[in-house]
C-alpha positions as CSV (number, residue, x, y, z in Angstrom):
1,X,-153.2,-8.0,-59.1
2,X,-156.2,-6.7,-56.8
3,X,-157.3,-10.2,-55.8
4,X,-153.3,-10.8,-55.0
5,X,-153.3,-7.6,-52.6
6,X,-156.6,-8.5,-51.1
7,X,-155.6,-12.1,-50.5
8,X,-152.0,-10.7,-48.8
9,X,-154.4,-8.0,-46.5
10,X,-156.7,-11.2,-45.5
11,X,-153.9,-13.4,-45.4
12,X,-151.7,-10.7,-42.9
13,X,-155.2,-10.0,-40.1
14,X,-155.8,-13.7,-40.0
15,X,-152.5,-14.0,-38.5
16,X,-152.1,-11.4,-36.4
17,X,-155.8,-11.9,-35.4
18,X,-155.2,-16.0,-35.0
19,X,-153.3,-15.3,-31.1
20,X,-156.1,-12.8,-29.8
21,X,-158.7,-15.7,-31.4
22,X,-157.0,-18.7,-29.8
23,X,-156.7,-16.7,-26.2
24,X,-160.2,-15.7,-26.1
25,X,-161.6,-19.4,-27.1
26,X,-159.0,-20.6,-24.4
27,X,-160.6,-17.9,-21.8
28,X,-164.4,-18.9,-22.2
29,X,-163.5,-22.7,-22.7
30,X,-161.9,-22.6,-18.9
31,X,-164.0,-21.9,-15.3
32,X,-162.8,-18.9,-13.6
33,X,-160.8,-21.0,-11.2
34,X,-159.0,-23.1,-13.9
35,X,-158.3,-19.7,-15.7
36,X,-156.5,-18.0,-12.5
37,X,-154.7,-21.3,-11.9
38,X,-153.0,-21.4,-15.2
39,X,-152.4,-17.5,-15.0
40,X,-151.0,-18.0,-11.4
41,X,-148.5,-21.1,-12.7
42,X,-145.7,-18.8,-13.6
43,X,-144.6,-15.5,-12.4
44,X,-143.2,-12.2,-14.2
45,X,-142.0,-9.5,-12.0
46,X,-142.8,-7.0,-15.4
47,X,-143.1,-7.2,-18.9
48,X,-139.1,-6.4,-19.3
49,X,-139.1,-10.1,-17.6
50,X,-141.5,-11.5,-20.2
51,X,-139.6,-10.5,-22.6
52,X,-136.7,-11.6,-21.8
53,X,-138.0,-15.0,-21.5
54,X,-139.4,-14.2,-24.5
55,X,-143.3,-15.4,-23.5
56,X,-144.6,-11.8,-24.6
57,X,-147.5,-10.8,-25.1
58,X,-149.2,-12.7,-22.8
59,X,-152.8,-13.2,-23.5
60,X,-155.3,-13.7,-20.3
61,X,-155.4,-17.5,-19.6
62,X,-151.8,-18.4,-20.5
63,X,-149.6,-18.6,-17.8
64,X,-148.1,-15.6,-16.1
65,X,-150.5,-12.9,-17.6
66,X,-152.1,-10.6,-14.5
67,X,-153.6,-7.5,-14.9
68,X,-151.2,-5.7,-13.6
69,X,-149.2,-5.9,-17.0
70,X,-151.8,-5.4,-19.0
71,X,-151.9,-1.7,-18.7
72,X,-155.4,-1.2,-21.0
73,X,-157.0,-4.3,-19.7
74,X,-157.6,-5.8,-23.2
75,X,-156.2,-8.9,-22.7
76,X,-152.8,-8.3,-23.6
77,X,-150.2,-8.5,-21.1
78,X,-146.5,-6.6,-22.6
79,X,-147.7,-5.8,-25.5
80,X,-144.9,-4.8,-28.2
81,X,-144.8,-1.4,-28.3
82,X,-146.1,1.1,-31.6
């Protein structure tokens, strides 16, 4: 039964890790100027607009993320509230 709960905790970080992961290889794999160009390629006047278009969270490098929605500068653009 403990290998079953460990394996559910490993199982639950890998997947909420796997986005932050993916974003961060996709941030160092890219020159600066290829990063800004895909962040620059769409436009959310705020984070209520990401989410409605449901692209949110928005990690730096995907399109639309600026730091300007990414109130602790982790990152994370409209992040879900906790």
């Amino acid at each position: 039964m403990q290998v079953l709960g460990l394996s559910l905790v490993v199982g639950i970080a890998t997947w909420h890790g796997a986005p932050v992961a993916e974003s961060l290889w996709s941030t160092i794999s890219k020159t600066p100027e290829e990063s800004a160009a895909i962040e620059q390629s769409a436009y959310y006047a705020g984070c209520d607009d990401a989410r409605a278009a449901s692209v949110a969270p928005i990690y730096r490098g995907q399109p639309g993320y600026r730091e300007g929605m990414d109130g602790d500068l982790d990152g994370i653009a409209c992040e879900p509230y906790r």
